[in-house]
VEXRO-156357 format. One record per residue (C-alpha): x negated, y, z; residue number from 1; residue in three letters. Coordinates in Angstrom, 2 decimals. Layout:
! VEXRO-156357
@xx->X yy->Y zz->Z i->NUM aa->Ala
...
END
This chain:
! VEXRO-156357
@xx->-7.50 yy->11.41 zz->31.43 i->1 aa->Unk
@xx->-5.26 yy->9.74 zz->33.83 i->2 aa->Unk
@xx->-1.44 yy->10.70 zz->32.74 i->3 aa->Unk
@xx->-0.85 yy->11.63 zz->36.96 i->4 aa->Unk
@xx->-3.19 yy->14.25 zz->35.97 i->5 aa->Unk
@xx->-2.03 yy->17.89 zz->34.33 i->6 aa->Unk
@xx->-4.96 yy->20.05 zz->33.27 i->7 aa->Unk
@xx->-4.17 yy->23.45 zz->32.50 i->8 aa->Unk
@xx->-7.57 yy->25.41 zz->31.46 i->9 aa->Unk
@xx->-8.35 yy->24.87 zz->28.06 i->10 aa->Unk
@xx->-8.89 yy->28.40 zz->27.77 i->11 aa->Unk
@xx->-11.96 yy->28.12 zz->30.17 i->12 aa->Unk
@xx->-13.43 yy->24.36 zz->28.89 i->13 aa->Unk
@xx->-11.27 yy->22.41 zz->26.92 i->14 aa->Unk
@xx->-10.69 yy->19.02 zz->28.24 i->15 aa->Unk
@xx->-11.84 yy->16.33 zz->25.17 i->16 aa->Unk
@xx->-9.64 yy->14.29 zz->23.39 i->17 aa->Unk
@xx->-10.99 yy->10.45 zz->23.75 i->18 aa->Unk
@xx->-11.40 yy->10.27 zz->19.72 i->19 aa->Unk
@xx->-14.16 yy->13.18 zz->19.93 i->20 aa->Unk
@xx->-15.77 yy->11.75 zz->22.87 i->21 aa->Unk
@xx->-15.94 yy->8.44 zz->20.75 i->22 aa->Unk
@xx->-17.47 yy->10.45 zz->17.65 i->23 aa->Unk
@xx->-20.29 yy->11.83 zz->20.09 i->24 aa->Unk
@xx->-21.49 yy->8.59 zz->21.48 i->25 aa->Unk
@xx->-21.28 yy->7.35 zz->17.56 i->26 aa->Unk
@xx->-23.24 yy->10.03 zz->16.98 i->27 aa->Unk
@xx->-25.91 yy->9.01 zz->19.53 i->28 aa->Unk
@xx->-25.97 yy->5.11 zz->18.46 i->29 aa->Unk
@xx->-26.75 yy->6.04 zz->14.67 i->30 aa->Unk
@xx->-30.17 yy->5.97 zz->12.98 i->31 aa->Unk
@xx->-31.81 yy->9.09 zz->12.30 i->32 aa->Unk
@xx->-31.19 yy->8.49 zz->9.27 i->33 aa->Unk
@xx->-27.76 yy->8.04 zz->9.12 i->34 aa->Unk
@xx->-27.17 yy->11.64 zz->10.70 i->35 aa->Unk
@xx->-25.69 yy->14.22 zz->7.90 i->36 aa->Unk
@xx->-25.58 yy->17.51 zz->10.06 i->37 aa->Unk
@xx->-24.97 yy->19.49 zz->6.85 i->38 aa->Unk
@xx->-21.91 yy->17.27 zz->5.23 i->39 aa->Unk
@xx->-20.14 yy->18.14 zz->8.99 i->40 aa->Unk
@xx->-21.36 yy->21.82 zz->9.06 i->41 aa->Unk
@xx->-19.50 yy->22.23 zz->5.39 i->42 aa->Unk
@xx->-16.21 yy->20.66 zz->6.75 i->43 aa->Unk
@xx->-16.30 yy->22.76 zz->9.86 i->44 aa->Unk
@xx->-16.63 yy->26.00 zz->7.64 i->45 aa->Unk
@xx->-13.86 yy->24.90 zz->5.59 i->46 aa->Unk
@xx->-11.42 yy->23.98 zz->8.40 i->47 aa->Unk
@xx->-12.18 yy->26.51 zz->10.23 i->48 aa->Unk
@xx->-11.67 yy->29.22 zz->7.22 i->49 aa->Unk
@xx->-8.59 yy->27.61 zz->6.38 i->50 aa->Unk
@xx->-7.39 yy->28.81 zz->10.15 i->51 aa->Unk
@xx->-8.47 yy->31.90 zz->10.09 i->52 aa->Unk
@xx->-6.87 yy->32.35 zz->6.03 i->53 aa->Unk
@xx->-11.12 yy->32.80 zz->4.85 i->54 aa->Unk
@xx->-13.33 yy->31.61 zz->2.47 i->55 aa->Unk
@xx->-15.82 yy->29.03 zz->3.74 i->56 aa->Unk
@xx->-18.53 yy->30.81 zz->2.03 i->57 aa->Unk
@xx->-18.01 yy->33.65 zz->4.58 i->58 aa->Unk
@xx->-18.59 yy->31.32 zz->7.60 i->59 aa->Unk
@xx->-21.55 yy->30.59 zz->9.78 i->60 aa->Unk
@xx->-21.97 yy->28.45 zz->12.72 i->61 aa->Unk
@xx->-23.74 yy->30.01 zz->15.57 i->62 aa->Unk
@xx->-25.18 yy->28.98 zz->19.39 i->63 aa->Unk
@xx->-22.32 yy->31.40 zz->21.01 i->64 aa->Unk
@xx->-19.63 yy->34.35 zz->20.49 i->65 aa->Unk
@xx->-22.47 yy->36.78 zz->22.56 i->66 aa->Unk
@xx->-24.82 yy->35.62 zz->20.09 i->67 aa->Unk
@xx->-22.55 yy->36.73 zz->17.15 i->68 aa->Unk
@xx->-21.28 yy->40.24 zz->19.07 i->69 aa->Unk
@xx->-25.11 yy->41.09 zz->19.16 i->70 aa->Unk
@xx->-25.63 yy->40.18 zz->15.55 i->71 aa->Unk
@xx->-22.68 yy->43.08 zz->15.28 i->72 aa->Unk
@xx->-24.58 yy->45.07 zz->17.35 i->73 aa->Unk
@xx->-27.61 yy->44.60 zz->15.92 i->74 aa->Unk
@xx->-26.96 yy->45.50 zz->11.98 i->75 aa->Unk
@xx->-24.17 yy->47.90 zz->13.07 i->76 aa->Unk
@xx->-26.88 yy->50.02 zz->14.81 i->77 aa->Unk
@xx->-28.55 yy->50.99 zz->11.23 i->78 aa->Unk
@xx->-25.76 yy->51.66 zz->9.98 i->79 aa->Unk
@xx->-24.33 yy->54.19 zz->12.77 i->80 aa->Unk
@xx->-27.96 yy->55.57 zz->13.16 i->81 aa->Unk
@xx->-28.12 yy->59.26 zz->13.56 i->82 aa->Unk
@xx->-23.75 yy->59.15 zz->14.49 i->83 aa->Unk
@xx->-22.68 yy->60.28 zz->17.17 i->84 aa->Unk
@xx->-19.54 yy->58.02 zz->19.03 i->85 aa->Unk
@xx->-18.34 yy->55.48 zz->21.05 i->86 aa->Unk
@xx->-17.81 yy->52.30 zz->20.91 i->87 aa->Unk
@xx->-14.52 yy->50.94 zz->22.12 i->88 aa->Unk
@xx->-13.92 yy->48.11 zz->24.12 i->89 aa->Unk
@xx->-11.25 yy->46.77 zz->27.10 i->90 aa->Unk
@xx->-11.51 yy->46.96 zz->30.73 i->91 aa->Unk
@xx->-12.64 yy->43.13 zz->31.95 i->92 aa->Unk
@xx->-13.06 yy->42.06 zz->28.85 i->93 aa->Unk
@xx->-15.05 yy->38.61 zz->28.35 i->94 aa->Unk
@xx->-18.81 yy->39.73 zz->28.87 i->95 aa->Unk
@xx->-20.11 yy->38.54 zz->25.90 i->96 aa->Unk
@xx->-18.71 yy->40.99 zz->23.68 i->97 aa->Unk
@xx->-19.41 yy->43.60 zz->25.98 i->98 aa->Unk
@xx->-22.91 yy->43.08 zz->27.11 i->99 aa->Unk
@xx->-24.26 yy->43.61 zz->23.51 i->100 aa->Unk
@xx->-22.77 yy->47.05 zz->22.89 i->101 aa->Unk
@xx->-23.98 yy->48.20 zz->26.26 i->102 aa->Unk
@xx->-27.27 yy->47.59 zz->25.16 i->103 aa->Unk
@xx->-26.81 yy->49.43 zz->21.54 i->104 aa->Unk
@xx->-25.71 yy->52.40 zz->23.77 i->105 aa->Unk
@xx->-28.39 yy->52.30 zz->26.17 i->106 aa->Unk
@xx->-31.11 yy->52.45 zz->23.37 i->107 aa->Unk
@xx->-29.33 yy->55.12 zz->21.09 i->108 aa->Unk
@xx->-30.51 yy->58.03 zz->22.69 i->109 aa->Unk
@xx->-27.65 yy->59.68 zz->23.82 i->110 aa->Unk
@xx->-25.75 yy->59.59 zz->20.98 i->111 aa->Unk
@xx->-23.77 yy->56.08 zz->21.51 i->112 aa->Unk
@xx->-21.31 yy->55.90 zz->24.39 i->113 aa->Unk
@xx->-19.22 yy->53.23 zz->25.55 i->114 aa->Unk
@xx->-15.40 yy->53.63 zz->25.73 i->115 aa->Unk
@xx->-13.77 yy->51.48 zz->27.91 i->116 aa->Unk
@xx->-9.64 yy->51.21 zz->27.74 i->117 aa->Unk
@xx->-8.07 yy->50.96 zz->30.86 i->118 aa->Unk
@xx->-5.66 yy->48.36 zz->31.98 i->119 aa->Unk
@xx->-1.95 yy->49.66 zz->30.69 i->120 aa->Unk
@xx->1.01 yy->50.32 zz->32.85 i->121 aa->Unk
@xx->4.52 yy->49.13 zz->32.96 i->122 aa->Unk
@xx->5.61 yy->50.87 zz->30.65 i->123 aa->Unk
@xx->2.60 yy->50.63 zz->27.77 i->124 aa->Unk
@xx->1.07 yy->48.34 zz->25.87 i->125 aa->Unk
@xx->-2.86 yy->47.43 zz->25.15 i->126 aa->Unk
@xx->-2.10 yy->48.43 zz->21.42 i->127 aa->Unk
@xx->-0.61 yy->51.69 zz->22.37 i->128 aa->Unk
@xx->-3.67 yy->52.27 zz->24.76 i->129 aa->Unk
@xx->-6.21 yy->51.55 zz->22.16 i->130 aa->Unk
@xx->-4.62 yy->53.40 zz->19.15 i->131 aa->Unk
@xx->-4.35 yy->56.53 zz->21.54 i->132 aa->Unk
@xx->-7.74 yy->56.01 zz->21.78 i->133 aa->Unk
@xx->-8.87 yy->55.79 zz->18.33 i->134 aa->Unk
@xx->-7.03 yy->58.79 zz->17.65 i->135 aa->Unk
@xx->-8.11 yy->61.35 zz->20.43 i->136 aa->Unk
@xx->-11.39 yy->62.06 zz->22.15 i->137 aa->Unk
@xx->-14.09 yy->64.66 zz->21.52 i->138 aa->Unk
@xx->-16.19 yy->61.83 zz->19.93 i->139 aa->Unk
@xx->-14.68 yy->59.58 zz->17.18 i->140 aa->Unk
@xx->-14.84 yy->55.69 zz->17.58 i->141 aa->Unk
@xx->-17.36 yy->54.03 zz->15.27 i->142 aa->Unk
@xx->-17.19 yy->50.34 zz->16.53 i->143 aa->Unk
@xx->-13.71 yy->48.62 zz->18.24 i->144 aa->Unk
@xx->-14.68 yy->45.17 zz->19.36 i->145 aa->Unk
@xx->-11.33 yy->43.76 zz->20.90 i->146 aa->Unk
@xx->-9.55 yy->40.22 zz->21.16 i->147 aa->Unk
@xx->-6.54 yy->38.94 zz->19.68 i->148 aa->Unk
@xx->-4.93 yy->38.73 zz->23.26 i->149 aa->Unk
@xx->-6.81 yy->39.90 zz->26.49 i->150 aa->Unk
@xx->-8.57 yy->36.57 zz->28.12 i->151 aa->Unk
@xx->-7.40 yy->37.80 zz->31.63 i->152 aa->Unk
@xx->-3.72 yy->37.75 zz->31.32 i->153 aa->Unk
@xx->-2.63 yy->36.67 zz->27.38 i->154 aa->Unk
@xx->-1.44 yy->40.27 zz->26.83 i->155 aa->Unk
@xx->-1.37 yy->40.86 zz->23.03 i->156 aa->Unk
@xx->-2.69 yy->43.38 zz->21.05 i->157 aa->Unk
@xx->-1.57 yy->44.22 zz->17.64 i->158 aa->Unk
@xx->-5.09 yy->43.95 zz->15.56 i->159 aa->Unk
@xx->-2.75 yy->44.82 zz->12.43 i->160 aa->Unk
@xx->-1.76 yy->48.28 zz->13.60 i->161 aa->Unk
@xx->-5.18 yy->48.77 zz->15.13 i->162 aa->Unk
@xx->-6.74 yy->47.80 zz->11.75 i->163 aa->Unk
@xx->-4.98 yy->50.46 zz->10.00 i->164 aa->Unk
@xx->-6.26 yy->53.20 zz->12.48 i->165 aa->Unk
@xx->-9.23 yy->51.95 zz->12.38 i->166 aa->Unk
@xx->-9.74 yy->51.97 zz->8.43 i->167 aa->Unk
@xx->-8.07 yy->55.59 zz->8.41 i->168 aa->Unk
@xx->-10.69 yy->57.19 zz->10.99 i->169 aa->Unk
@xx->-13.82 yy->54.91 zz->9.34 i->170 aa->Unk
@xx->-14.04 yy->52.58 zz->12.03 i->171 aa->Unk
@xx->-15.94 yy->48.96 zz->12.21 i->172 aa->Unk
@xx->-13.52 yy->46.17 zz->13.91 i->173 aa->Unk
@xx->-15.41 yy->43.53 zz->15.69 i->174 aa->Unk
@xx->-13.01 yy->40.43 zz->17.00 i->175 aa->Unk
@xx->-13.80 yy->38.08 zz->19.55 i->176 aa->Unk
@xx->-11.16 yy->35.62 zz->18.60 i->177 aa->Unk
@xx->-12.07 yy->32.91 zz->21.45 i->178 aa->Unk
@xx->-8.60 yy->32.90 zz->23.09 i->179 aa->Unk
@xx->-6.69 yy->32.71 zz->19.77 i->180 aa->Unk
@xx->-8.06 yy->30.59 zz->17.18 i->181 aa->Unk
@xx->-6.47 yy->26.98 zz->17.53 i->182 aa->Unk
@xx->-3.55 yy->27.80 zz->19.53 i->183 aa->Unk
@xx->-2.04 yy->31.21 zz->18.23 i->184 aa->Unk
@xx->-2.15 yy->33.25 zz->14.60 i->185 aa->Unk
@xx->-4.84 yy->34.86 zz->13.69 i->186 aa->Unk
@xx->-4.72 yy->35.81 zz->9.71 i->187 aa->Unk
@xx->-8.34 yy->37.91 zz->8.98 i->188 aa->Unk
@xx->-6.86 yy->39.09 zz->5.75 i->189 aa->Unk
@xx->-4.08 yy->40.84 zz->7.94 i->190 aa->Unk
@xx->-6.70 yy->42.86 zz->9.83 i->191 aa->Unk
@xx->-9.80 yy->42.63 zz->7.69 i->192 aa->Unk
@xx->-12.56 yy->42.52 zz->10.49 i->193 aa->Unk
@xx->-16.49 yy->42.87 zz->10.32 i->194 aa->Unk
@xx->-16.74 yy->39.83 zz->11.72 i->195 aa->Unk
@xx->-14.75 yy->37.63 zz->14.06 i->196 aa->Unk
@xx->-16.16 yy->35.09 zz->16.26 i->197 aa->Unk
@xx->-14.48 yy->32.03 zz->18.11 i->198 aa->Unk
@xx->-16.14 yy->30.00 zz->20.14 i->199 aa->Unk
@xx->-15.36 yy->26.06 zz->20.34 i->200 aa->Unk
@xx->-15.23 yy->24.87 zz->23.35 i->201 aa->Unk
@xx->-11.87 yy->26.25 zz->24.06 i->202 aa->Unk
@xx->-8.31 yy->26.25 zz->21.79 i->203 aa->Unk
@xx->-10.60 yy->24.38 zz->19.07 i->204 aa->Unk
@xx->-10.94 yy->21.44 zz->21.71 i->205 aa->Unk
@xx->-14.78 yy->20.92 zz->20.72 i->206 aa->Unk
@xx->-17.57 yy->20.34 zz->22.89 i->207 aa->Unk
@xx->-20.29 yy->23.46 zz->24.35 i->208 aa->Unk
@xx->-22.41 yy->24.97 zz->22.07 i->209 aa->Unk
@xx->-21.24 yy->26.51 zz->18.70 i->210 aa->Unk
@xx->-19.26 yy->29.39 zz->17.78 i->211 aa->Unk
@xx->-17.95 yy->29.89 zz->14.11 i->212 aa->Unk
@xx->-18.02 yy->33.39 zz->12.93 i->213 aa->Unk
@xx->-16.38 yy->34.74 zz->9.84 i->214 aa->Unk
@xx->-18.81 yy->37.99 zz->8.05 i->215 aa->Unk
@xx->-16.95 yy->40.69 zz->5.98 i->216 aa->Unk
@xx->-18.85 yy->39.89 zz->2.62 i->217 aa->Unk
@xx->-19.15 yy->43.19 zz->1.84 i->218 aa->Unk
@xx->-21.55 yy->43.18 zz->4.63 i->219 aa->Unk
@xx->-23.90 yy->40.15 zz->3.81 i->220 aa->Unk
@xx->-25.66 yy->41.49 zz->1.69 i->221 aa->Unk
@xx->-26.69 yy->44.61 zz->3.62 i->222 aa->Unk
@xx->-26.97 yy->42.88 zz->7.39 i->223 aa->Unk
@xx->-30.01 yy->40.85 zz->7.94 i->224 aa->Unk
@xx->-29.76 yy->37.85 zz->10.36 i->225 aa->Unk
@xx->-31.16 yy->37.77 zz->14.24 i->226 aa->Unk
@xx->-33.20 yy->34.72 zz->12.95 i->227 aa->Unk
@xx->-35.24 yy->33.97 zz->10.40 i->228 aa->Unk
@xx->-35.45 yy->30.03 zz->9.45 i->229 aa->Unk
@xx->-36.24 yy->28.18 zz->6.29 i->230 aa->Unk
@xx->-32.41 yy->26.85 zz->5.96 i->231 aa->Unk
@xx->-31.06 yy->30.25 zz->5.55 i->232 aa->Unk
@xx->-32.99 yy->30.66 zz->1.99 i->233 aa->Unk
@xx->-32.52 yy->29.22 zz->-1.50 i->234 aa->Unk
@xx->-34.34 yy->25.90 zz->-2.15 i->235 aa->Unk
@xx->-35.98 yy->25.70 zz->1.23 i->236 aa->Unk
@xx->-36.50 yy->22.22 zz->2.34 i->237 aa->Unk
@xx->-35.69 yy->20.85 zz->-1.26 i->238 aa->Unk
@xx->-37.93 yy->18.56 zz->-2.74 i->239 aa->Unk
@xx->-38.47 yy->21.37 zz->-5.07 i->240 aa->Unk
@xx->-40.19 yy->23.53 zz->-2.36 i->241 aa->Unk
@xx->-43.94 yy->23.13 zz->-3.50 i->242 aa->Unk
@xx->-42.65 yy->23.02 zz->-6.77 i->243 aa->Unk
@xx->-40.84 yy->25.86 zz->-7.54 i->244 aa->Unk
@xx->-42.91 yy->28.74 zz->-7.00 i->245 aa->Unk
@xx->-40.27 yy->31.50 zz->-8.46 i->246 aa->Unk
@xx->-39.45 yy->33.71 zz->-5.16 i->247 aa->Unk
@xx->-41.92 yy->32.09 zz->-3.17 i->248 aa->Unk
@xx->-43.92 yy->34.95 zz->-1.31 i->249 aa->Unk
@xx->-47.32 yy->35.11 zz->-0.78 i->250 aa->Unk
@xx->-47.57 yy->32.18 zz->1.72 i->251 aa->Unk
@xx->-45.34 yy->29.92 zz->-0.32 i->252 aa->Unk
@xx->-42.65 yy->29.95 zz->1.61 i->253 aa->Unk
@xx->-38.87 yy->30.79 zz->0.07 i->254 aa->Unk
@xx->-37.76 yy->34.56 zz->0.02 i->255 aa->Unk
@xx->-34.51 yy->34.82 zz->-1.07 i->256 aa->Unk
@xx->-31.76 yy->34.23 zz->1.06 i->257 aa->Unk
@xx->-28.64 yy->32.08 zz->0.10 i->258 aa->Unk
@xx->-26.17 yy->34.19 zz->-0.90 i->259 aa->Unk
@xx->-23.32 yy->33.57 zz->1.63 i->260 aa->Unk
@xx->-22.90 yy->34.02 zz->5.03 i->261 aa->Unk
@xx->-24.84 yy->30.87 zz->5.57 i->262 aa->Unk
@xx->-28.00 yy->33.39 zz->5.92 i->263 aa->Unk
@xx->-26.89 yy->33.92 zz->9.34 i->264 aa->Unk
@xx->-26.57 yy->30.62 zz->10.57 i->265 aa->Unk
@xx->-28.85 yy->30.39 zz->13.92 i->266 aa->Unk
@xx->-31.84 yy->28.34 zz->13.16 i->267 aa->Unk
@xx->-32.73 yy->25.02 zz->13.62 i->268 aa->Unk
@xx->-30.79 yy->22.23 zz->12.43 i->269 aa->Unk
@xx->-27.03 yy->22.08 zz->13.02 i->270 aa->Unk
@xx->-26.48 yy->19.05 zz->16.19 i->271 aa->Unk
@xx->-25.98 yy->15.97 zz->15.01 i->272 aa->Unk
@xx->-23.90 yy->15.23 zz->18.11 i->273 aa->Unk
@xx->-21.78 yy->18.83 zz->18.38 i->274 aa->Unk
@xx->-20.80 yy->19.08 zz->14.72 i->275 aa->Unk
@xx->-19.58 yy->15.58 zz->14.40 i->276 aa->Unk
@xx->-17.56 yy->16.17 zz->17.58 i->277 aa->Unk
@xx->-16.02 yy->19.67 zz->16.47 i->278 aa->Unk
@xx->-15.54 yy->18.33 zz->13.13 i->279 aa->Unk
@xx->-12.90 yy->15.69 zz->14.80 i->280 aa->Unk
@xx->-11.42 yy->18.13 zz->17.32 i->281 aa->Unk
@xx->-10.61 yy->20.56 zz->14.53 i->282 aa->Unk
@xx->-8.89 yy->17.80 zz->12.25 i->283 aa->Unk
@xx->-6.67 yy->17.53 zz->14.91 i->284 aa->Unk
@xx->-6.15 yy->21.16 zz->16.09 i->285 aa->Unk
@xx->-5.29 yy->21.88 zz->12.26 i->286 aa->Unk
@xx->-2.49 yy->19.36 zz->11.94 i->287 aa->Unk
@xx->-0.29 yy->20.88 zz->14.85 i->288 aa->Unk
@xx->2.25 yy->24.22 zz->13.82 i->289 aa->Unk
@xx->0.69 yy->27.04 zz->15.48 i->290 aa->Unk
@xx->4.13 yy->28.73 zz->15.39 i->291 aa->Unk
@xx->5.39 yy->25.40 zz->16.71 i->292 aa->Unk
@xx->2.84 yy->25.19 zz->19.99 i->293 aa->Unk
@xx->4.02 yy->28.85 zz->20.86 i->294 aa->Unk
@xx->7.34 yy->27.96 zz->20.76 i->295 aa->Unk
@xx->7.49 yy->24.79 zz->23.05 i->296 aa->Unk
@xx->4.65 yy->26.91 zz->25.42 i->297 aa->Unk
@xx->7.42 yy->29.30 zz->25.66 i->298 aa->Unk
@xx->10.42 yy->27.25 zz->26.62 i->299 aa->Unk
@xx->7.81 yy->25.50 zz->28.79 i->300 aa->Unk
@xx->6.76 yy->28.68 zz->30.52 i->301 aa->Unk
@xx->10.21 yy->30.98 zz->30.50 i->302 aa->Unk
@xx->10.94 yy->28.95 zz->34.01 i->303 aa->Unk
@xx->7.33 yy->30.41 zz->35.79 i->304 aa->Unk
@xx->8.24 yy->33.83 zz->33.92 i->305 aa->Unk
@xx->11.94 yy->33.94 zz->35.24 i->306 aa->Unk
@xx->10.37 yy->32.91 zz->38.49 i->307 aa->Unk
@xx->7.57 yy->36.38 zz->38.59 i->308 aa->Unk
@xx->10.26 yy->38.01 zz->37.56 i->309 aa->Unk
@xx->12.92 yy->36.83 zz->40.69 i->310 aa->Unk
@xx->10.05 yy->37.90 zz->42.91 i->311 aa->Unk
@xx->8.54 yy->41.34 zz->41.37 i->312 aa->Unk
@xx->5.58 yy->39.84 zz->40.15 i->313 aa->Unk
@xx->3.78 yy->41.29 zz->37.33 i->314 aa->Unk
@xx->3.23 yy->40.14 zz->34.12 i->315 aa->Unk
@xx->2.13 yy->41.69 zz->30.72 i->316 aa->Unk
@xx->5.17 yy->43.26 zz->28.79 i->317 aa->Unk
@xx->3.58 yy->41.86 zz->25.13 i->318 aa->Unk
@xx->1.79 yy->37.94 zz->25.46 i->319 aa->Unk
@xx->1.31 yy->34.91 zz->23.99 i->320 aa->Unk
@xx->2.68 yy->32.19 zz->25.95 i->321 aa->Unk
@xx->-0.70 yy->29.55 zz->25.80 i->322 aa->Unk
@xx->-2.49 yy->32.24 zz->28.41 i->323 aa->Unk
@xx->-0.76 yy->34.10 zz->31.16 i->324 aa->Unk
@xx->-2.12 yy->36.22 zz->34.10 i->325 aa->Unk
@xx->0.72 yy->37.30 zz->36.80 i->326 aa->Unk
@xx->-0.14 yy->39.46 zz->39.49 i->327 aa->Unk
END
C-alpha cells in the first residue's frame, strides 16, 4: 500500500500485510504435495489460544462466526428444551450472532423469546444495561450472546461482571469476539464463555474465510457438531483405516470422535491457501503489546475525541480506542 495512503477499516476487511500476500501466492506455486494444511491448522490453534489465554485442544477452525453462533444455537437448544426464557442479545448487533438465535426462538414453540438491549443513554453503560437485564424480567435469561465491545461504536462491555451474573442466575455466555481479538484483551479464563468466536479477516489481519472458535470443554463432549466428516474422528484417513476395525461401525467407517474440540471443525480439508496466510498474519499480530496498541490508539485518537467533545457530539462513555462511533 502506497505510504500517501491511510486506511482506517480493519474492523470491516483488514488490509494484508505484503508478507501474507507473499505466503498465499507460495501457497498457490507449491505441489500438491508439498501442501501441509494440518501442520498450519495446529499452529493457528495454538496462537490463537495463546491470545485468547486457552488451550489449543479447545480450538476449532470454522467457515464463519454465524457458522459458530448457530453451532451455539444448535446444541444449546437440547439443552434449554422444555425452558422457558429469553435469549439476550444487543440492539444492532453484528447479524451473525443474531440471526441464529432468532431462528432457535422461532422454532421453540413459544417458549424462547428474544431479548434485545437497547442502546444506553448518557448517563449508562452497555454493562449496566445488560446486568439489569439479567437480573429482572418475568422470564429469566438462558443464553447472553454479546461482544467484547459493540461493533457499531467500540463501546465496552464488562464480560467479567456480566460473567458473574450470568453464572449466579444459570446462564450460557456466547461471545462473538470479532472486534477484539488481535487488537484489545480478551482473557476467556476471566469470563469463562460457552464458546467464543473471532473471525479473521479483521484485528487478526488474515484473509476471508475462517473463524477460530474456542468450546467450553465441559461442553464437547455433550454438543455434537453441525457436520459430520471423516477428519473429525479417531484414525480416519490413517493408513490404519481398513485396518483397524475397533470402532468402526457397520459400514466401516470410524465412530468415535477425537476427543477435543477438533470434532467441530467444519468439514472438508482446512485451505491450503487461507491457513498458510492466517498462520503469518497471526505471527505478527502476536508479537505487538495489546496494552501497548491501545495506548498509542489513544493518544492518537484523544485529538478527534476532544474535537466531538468541543462540538456536542456523542460518543460512548466506556470504549476501546481501535473502534469508535460518534454521533
Amino acid at each position: 500500500m502506497s505510504r500517501k495512503i491511510v486506511y482506517m477499516n480493519n474492523a470491516g476487511q483488514a488490509q494484508l500485510d505484503q508478507s501474507v500476500v507473499a505466503a498465499g501466492i507460495a501457497c498457490v506455486q507449491k505441489p500438491a504435495w508439498e501442501m501441509d494444511a494440518e501442520e498450519d491448522a495446529k499452529i493457528v490453534r495454538t496462537l490463537f489460544a495463546q491470545m485468547i489465554h486457552a488451550s489449543p485442544t479447545n480450538i476449532a477452525i470454522m467457515p464463519s462466526t454465524a457458522f459458530a453462533i448457530t453451532l451455539a444455537a444448535h446444541n444449546l437448544k437440547f439443552q434449554l428444551e422444555g425452558q422457558k426464557g429469553r435469549i439476550l442479545v444487543l440492539q444492532d448487533q453484528m447479524c451473525s450472532a443474531v440471526y441464529p438465535w432468532e431462528h432457535l426462538c422461532s422454532r421453540s414453540g413459544g417458549y424462547l423469546e428474544l431479548d434485545i438491549v437497547s442502546y444506553p443513554s448518557a448517563s449508562t453503560t452497555w454493562t449496566e444495561k445488560v446486568i439489569t437485564h439479567l437480573k429482572n424480567g418475568q422470564d429469566k435469561i438462558l443464553v447472553a450472546c454479546l461482544p467484547p465491545l459493540h461493533w457499531a461504536d467500540g463501546a465496552l462491555l464488562d464480560l467479567v461482571e456480566i460473567s458473574k451474573i450470568c453464572r449466579d442466575i444459570g446462564a450460557f455466555l456466547v461471545v462473538d469476539a470479532t472486534q477484539a481479538v488481535g487488537v484489545y484483551p480478551c482473557d476467556i479464563s476471566l469470563f469463562s464463555p460457552a464458546l467464543l468466536a473471532c473471525s479473521v479477516h479483521k484485528w487478526l489481519r488474515g484473509p476471508s474465510g475462517a473463524s477460530l472458535v474456542y468450546i467450553d470443554p465441559k461442553l464437547q463432549n455433550t454438543w455434537e457438531p453441525l457436520d459430520q466428516h471423516g477428519r473429525s474422528r479417531k484414525v480416519a484417513g490413517m493408513a490404519i483405516w481398513n485396518a483397524a476395525k475397533d470402532g468402526m461401525g457397520p459400514q466401516g467407517y470410524p465412530q468415535e470422535f477425537v476427543t477435543d474440540a477438533r470434532r467441530f471443525d467444519s468439514g472438508g480439508k482446512p485451505s491450503p491457501f487461507l491457513l498458510p496466510m492466517l498462520r503469518k498474519s497471526m505471527l505478527k499480530v502476536i508479537e505487538v503489546d495489546i496494552e501497548k496498541i491501545q495506548s498509542l490508539l489513544k493518544d492518537r485518537m484523544m485529538p478527534l475525541l476532544d474535537w466531538a467533545d468541543k462540538h456536542e457530539l456523542w460518543t460512548p462513555s466506556v470504549h476501546a480506542y481501535h473502534l469508535i462511533g460518534i454521533r
